[in-house]
N, CA, C and O atoms as a printed pandas DataFrame, in Angstrom:
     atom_number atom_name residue_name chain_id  residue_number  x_coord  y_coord  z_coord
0              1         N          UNK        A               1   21.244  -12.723   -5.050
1              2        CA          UNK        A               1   20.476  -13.716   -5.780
2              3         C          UNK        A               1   19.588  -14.510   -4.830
3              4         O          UNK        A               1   18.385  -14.646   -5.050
4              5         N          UNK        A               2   20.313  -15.127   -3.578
5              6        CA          UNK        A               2   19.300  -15.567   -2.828
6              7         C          UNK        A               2   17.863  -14.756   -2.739
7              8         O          UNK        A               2   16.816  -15.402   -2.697
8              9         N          UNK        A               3   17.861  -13.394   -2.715
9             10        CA          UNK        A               3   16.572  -12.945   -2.345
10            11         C          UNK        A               3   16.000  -13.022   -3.284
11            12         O          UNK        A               3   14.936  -13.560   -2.978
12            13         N          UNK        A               4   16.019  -12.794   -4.428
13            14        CA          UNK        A               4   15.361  -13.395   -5.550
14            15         C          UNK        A               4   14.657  -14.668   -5.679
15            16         O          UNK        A               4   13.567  -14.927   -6.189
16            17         N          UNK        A               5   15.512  -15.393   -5.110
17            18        CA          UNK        A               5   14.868  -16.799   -5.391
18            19         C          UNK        A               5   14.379  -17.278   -4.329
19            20         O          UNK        A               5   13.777  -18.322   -4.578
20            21         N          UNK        A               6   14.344  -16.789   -2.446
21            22        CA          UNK        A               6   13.443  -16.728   -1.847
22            23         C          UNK        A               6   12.161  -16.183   -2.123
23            24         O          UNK        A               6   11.193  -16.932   -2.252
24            25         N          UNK        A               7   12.093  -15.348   -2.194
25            26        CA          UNK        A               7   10.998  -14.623   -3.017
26            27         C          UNK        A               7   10.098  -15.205   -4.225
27            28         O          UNK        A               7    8.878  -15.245   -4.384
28            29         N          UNK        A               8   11.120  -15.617   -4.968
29            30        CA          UNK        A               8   10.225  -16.957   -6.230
30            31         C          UNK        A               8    9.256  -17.996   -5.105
31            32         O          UNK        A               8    8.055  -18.241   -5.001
32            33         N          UNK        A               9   10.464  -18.414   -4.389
33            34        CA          UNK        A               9    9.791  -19.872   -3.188
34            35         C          UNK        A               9    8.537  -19.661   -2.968
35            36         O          UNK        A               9    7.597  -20.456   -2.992
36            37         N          UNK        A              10    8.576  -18.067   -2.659
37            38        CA          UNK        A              10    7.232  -17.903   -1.420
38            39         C          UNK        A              10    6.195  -17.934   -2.645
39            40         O          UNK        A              10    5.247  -18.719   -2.646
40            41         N          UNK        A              11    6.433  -17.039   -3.672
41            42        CA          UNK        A              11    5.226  -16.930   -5.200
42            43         C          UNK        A              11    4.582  -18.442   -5.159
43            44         O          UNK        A              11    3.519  -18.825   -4.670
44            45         N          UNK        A              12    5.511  -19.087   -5.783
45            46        CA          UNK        A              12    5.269  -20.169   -6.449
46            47         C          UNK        A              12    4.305  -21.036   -5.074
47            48         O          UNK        A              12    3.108  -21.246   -5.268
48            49         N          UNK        A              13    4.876  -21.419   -3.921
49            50        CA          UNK        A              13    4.192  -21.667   -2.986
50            51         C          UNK        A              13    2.521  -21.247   -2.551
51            52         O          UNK        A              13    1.577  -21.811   -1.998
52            53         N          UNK        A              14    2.823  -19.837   -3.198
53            54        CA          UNK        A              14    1.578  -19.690   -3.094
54            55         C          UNK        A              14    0.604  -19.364   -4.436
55            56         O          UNK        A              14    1.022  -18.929   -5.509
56            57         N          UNK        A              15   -0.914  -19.711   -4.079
57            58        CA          UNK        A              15   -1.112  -20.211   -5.542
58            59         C          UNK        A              15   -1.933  -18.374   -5.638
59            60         O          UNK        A              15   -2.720  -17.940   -4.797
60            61         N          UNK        A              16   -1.474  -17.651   -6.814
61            62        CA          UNK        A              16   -1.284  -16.135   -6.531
62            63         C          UNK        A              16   -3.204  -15.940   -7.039
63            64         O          UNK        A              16   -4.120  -15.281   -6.549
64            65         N          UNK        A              17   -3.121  -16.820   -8.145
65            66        CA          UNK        A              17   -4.897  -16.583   -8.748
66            67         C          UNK        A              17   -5.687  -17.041   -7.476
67            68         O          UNK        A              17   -6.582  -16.350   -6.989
68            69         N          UNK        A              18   -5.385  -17.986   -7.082
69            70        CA          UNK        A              18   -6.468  -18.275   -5.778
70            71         C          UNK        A              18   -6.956  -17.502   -4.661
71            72         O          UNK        A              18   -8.046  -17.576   -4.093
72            73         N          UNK        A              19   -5.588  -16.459   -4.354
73            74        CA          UNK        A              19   -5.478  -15.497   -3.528
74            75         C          UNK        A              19   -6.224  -14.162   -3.941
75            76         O          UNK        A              19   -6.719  -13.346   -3.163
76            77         N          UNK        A              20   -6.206  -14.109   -5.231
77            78        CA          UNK        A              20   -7.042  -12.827   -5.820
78            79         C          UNK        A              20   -8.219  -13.193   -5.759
79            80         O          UNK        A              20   -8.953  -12.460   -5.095
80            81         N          UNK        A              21   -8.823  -14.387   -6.381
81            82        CA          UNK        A              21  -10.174  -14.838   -6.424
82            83         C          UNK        A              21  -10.890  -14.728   -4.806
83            84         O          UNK        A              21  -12.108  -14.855   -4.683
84            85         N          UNK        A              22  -10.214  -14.542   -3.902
85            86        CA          UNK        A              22  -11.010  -14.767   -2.698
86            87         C          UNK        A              22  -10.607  -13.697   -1.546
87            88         O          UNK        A              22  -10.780  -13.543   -0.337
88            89         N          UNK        A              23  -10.131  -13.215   -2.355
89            90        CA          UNK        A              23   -9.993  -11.924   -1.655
90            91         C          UNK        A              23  -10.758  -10.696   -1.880
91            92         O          UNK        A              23  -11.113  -10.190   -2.945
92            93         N          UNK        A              24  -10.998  -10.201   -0.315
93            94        CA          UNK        A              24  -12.081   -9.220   -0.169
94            95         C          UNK        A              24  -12.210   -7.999   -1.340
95            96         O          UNK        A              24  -13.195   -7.517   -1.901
96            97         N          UNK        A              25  -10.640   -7.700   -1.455
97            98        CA          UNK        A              25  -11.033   -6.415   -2.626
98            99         C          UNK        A              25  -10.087   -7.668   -3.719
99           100         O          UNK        A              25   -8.969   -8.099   -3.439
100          101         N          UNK        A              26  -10.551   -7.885   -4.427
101          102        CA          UNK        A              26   -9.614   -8.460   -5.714
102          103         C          UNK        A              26   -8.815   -7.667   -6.429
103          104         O          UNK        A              26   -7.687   -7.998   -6.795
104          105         N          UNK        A              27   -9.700   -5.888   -6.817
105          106        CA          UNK        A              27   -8.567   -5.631   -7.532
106          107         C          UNK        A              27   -7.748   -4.793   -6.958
107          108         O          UNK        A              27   -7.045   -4.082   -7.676
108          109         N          UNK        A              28   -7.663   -4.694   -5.448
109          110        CA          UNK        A              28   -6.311   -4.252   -4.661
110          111         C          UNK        A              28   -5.740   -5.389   -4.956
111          112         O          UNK        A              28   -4.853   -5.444   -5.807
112          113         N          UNK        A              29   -6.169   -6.452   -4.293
113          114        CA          UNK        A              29   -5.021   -7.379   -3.797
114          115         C          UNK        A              29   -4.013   -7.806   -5.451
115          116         O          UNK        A              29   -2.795   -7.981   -5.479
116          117         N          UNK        A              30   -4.918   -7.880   -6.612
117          118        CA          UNK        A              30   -4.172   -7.751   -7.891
118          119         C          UNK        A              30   -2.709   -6.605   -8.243
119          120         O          UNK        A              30   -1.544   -6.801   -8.590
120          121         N          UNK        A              31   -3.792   -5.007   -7.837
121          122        CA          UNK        A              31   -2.565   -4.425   -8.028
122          123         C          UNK        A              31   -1.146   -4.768   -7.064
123          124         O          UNK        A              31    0.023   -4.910   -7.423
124          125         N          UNK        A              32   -1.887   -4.848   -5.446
125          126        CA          UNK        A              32   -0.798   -5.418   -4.643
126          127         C          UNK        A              32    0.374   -6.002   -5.195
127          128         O          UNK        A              32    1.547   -5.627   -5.186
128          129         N          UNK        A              33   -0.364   -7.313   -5.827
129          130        CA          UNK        A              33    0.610   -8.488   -6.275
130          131         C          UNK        A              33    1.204   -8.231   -7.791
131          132         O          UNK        A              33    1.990   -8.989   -8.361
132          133         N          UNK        A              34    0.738   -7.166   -8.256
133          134        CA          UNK        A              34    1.312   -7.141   -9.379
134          135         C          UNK        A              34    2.712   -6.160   -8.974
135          136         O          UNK        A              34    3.876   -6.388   -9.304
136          137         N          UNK        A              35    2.240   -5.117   -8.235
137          138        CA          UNK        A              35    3.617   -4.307   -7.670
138          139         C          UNK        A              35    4.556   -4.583   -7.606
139          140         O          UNK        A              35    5.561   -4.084   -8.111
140          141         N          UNK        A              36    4.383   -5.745   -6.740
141          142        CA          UNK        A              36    5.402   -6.668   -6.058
142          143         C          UNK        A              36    6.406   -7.449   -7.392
143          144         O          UNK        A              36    7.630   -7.362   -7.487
144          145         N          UNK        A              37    5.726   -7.997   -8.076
145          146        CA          UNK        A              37    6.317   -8.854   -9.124
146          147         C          UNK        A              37    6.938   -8.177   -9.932
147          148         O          UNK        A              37    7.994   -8.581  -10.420
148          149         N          UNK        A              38    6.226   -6.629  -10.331
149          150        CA          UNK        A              38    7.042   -5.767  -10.880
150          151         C          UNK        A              38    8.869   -5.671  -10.620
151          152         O          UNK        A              38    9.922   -5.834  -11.236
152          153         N          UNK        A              39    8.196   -5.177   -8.866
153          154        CA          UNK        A              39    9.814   -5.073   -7.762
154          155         C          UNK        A              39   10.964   -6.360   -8.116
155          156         O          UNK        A              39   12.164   -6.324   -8.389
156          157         N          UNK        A              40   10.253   -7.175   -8.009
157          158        CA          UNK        A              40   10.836   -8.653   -8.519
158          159         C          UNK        A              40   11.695   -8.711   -9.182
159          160         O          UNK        A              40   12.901   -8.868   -8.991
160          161         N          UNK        A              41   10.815   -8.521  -10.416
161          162        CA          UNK        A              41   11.355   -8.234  -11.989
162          163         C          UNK        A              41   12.538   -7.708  -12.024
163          164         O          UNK        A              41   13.452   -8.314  -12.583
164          165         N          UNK        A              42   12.704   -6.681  -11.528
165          166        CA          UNK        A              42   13.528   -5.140  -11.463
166          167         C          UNK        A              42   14.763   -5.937  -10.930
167          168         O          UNK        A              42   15.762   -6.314  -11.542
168          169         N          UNK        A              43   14.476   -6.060   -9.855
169          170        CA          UNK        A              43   15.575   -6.918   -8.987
170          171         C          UNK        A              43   16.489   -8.333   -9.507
171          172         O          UNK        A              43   17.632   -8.658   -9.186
172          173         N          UNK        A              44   15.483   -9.041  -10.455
173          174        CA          UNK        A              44   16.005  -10.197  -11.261
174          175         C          UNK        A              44   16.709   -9.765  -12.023
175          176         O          UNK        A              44   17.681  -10.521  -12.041
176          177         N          UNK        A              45   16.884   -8.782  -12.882
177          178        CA          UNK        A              45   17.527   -7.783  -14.090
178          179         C          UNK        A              45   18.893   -7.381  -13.490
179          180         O          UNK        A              45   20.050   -7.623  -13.831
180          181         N          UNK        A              46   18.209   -6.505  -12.224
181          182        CA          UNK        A              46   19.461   -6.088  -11.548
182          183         C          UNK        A              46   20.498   -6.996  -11.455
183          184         O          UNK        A              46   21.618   -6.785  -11.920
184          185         N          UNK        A              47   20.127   -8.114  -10.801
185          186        CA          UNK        A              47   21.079   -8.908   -9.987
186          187         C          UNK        A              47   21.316   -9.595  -11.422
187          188         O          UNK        A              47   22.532   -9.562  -11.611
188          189         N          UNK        A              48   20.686  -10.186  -12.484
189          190        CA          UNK        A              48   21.470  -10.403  -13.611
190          191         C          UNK        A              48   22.368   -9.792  -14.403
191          192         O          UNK        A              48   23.013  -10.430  -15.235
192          193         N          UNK        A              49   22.528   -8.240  -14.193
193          194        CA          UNK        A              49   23.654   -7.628  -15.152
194          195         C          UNK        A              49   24.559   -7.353  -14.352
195          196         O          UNK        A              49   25.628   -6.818  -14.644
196          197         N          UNK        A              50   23.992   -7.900  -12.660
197          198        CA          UNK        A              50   25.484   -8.250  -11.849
198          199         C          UNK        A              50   26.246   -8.897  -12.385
199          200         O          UNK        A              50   27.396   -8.600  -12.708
200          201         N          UNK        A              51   25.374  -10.382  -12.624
201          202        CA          UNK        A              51   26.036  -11.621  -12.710
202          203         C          UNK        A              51   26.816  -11.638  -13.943
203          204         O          UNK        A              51   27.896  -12.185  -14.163
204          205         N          UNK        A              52   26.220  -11.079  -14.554
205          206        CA          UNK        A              52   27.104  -10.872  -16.179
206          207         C          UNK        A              52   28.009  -10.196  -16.148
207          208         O          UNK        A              52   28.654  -10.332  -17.188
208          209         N          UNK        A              53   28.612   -9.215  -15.216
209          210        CA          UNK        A              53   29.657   -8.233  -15.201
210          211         C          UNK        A              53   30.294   -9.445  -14.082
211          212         O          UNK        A              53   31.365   -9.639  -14.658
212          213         N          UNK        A              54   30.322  -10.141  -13.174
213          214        CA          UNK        A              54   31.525  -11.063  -12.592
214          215         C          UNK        A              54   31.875  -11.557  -13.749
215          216         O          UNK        A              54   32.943  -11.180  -14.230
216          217         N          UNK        A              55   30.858  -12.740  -14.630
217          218        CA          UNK        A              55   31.072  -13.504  -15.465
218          219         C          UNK        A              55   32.310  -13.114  -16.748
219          220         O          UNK        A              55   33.168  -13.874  -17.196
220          221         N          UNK        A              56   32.050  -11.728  -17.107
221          222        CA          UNK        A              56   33.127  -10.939  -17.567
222          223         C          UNK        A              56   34.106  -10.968  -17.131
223          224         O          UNK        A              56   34.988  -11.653  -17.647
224          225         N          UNK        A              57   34.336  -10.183  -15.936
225          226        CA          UNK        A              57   35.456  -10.579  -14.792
226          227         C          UNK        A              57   36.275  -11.657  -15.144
227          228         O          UNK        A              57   37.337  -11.729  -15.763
228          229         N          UNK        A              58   35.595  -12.421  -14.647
229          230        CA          UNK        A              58   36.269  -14.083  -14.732
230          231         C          UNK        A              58   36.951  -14.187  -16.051
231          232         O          UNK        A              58   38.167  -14.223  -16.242
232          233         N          UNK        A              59   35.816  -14.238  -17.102
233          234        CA          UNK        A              59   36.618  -14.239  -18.341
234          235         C          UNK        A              59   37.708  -13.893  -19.010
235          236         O          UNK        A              59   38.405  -14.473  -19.842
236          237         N          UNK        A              60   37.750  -12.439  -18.307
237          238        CA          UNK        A              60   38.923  -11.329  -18.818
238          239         C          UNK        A              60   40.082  -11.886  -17.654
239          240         O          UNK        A              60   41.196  -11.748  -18.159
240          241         N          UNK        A              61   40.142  -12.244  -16.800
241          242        CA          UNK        A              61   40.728  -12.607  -15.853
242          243         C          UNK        A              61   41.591  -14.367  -15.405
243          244         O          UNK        A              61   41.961  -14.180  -14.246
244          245         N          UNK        A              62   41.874  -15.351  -15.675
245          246        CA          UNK        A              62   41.710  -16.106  -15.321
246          247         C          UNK        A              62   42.745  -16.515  -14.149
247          248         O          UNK        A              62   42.503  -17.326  -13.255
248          249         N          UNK        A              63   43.492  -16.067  -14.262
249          250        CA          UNK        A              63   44.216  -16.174  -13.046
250          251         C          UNK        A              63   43.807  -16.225  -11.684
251          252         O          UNK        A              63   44.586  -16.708  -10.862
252          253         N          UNK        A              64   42.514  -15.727  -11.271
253          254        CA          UNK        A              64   41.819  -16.296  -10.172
254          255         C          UNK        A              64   41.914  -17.070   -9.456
255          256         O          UNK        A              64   40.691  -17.026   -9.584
256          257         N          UNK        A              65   42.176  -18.044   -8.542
257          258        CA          UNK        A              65   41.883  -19.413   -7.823
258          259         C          UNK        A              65   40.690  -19.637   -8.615
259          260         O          UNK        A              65   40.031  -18.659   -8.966
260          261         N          UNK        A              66   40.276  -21.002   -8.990
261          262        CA          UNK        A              66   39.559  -21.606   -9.255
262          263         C          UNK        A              66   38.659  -21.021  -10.140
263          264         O          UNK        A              66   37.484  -21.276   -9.877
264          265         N          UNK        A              67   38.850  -20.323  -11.096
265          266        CA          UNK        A              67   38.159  -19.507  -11.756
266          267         C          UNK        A              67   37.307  -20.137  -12.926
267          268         O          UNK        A              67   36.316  -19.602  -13.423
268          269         N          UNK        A              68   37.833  -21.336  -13.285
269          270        CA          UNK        A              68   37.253  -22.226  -14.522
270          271         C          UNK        A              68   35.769  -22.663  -13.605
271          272         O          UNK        A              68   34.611  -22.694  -14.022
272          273         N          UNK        A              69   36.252  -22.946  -12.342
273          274        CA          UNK        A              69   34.722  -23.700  -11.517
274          275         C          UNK        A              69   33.788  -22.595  -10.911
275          276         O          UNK        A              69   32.630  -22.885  -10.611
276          277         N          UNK        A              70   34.526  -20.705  -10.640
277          278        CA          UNK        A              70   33.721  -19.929  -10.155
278          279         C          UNK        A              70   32.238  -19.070  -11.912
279          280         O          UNK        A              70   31.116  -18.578  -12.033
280          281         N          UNK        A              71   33.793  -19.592  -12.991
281          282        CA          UNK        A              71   32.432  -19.326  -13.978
282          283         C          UNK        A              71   31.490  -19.958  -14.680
283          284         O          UNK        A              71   30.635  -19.422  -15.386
284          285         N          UNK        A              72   31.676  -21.318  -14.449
285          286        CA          UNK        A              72   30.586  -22.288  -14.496
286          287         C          UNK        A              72   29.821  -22.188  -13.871
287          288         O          UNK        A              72   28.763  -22.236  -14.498
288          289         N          UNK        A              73   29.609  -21.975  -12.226
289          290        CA          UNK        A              73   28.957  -21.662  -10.969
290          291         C          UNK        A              73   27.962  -20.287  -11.597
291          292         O          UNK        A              73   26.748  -20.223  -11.403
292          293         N          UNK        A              74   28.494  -19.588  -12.115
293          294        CA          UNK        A              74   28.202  -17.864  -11.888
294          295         C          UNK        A              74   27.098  -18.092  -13.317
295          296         O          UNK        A              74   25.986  -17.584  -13.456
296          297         N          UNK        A              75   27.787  -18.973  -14.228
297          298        CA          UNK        A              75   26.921  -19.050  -15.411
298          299         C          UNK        A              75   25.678  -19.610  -15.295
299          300         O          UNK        A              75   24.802  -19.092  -15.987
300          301         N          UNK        A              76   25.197  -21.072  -14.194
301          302        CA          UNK        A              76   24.475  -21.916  -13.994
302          303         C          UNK        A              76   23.423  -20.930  -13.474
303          304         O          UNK        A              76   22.282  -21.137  -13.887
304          305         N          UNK        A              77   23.645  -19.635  -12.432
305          306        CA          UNK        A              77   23.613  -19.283  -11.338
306          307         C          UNK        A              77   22.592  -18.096  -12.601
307          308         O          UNK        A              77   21.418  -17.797  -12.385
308          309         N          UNK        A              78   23.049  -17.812  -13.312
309          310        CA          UNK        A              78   22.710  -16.724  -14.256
310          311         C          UNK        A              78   21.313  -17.709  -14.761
311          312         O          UNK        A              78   20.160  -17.335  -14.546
312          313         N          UNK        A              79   21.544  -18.598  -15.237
313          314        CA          UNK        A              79   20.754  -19.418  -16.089
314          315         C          UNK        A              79   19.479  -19.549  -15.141
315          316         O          UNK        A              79   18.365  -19.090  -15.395
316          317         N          UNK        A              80   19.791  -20.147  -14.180
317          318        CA          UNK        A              80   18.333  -20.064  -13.315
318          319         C          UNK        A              80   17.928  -19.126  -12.828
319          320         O          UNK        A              80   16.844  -19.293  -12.270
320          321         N          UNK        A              81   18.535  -17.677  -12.764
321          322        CA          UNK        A              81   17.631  -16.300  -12.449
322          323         C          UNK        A              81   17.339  -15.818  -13.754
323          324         O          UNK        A              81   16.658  -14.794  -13.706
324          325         N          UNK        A              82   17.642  -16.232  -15.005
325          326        CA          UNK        A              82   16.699  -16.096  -16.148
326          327         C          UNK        A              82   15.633  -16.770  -16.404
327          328         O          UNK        A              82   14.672  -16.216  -16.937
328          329         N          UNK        A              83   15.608  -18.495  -15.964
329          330        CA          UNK        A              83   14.406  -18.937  -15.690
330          331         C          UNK        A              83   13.322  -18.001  -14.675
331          332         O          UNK        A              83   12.232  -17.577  -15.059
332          333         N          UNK        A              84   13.915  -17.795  -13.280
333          334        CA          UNK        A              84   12.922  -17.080  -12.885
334          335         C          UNK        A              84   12.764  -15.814  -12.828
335          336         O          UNK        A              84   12.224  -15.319  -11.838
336          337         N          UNK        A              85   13.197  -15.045  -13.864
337          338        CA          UNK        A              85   12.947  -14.170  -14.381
338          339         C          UNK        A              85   11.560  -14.447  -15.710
339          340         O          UNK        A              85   10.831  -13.463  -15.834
340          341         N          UNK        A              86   11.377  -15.088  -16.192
341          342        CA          UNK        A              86   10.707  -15.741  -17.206
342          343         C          UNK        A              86    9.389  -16.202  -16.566
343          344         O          UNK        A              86    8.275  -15.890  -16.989
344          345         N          UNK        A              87    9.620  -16.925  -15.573
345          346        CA          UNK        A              87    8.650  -17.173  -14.680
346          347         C          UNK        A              87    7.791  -15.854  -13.766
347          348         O          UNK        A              87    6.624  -15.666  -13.422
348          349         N          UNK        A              88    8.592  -15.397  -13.674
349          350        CA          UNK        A              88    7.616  -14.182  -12.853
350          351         C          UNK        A              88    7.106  -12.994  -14.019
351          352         O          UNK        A              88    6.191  -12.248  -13.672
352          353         N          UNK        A              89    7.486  -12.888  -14.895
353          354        CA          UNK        A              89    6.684  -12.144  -15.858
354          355         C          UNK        A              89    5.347  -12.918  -16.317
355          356         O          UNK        A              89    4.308  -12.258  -16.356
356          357         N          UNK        A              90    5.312  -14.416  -16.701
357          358        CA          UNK        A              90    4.721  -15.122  -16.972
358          359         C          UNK        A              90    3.431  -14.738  -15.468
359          360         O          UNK        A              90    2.419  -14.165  -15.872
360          361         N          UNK        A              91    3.443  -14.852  -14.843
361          362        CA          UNK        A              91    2.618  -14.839  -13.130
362          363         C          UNK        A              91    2.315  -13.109  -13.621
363          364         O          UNK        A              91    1.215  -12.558  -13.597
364          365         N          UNK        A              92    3.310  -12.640  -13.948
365          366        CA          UNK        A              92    2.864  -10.601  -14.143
366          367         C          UNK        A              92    1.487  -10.935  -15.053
367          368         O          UNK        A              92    0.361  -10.751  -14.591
368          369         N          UNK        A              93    1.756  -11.507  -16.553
369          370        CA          UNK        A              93    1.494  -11.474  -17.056
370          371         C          UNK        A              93   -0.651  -12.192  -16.828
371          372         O          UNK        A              93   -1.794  -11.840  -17.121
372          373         N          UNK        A              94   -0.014  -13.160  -16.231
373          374        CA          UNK        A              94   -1.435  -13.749  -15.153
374          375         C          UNK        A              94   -2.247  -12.851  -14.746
375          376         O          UNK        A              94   -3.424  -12.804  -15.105
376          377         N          UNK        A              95   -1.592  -11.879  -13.791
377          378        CA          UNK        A              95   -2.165  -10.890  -12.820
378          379         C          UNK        A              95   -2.899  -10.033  -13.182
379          380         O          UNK        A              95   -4.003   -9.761  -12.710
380          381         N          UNK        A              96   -1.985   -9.198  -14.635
381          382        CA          UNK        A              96   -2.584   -8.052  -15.730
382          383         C          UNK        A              96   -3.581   -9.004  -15.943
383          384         O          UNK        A              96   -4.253   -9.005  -14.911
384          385         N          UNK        A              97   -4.054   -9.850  -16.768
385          386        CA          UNK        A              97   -5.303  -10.369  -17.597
386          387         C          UNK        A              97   -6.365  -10.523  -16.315
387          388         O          UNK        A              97   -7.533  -10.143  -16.407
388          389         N          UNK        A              98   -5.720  -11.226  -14.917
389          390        CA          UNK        A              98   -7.171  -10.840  -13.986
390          391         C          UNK        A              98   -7.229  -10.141  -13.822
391          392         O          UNK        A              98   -8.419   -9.933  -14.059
392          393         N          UNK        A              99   -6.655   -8.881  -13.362
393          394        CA          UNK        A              99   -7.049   -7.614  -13.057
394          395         C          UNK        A              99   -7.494   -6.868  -14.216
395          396         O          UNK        A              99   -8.053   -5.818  -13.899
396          397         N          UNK        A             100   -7.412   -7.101  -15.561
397          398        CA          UNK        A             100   -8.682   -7.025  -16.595
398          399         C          UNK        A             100   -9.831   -7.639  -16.210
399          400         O          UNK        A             100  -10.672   -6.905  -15.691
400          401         N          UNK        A             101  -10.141   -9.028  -16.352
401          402        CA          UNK        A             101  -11.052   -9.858  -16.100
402          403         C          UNK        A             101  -12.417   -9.640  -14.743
403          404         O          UNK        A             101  -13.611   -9.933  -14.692
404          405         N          UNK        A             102  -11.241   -8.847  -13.605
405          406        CA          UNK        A             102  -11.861   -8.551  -12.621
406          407         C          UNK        A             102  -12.846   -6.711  -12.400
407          408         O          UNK        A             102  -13.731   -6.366  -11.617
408          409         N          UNK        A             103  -11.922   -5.774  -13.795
409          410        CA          UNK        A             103  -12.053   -4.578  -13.743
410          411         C          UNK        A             103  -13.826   -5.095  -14.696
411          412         O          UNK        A             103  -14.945   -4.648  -14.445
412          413         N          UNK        A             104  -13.550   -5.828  -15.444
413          414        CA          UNK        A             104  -14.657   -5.831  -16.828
414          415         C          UNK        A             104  -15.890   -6.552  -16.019
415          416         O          UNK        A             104  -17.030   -6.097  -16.107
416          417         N          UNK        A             105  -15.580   -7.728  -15.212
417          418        CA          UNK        A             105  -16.489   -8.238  -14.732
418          419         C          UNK        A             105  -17.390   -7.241  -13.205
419          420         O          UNK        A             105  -18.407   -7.631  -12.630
420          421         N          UNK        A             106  -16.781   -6.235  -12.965
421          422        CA          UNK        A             106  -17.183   -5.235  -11.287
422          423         C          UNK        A             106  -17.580   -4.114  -12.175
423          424         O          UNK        A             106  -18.806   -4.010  -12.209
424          425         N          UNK        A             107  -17.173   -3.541  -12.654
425          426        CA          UNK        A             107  -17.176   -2.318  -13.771
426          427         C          UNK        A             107  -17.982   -1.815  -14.803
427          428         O          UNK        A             107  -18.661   -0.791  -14.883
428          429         N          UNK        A             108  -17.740   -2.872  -15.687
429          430        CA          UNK        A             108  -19.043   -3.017  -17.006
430          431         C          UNK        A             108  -20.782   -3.514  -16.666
431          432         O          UNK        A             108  -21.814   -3.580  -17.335
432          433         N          UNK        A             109  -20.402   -3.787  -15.288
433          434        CA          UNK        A             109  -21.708   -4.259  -15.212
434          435         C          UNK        A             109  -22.693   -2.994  -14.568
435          436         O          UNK        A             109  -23.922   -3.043  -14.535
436          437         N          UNK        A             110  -22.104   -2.198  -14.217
437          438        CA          UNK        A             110  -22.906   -0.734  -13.909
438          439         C          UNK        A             110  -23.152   -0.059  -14.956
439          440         O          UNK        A             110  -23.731    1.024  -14.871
């Protein structure tokens, strides 16, 4: 999960439309960044039907040490890689419409 949400850090940090707009090829650097977010994606999913199979675990289980506080943790933990899961489709979703915007505006004009 950490890499996931390092990975959000660096997105969000950086402002992704600004980077396309001024970049030499726009609609590489689009597909670039859309790749990537794709990979993201994939990885947010992944690591969420992790988290849902501990969360099970726990459930079916309680005898654990501390298991009432490891599935609160695991649930919270779920909840905010569905936020940024939500969030990076939302930024996908950004990327697709410029890399329309950018194909119609280089393209149609020949």
């Amino acid at each position: 999960m950490a890499t996931i949400l390092n990975r959000y850090d660096s997105i969000m940090a950086m402002n992704v439309c600004g980077m396309i707009e001024f970049a030499e090829d726009p609609m590489k650097m689009a597909r670039h960044l859309e790749h990537h977010m794709e990979d993201d994606i994939s990885k947010a999913k992944r690591e969420g039907n992790e988290l849902i199979s501990e969360i099970e675990k726990l459930e079916d289980d309680m005898s654990v040490p501390n298991a009432e506080a490891l599935l609160i943790a695991k649930k919270a933990e779920l909840m905010k890689l569905h936020e940024i899961h939500e969030k990076l489709r939302d930024e996908l979703h950004q990327i697709t419409s410029m890399k329309a915007a950018i194909y119609d505006a280089h393209y149609r004009k020949r």
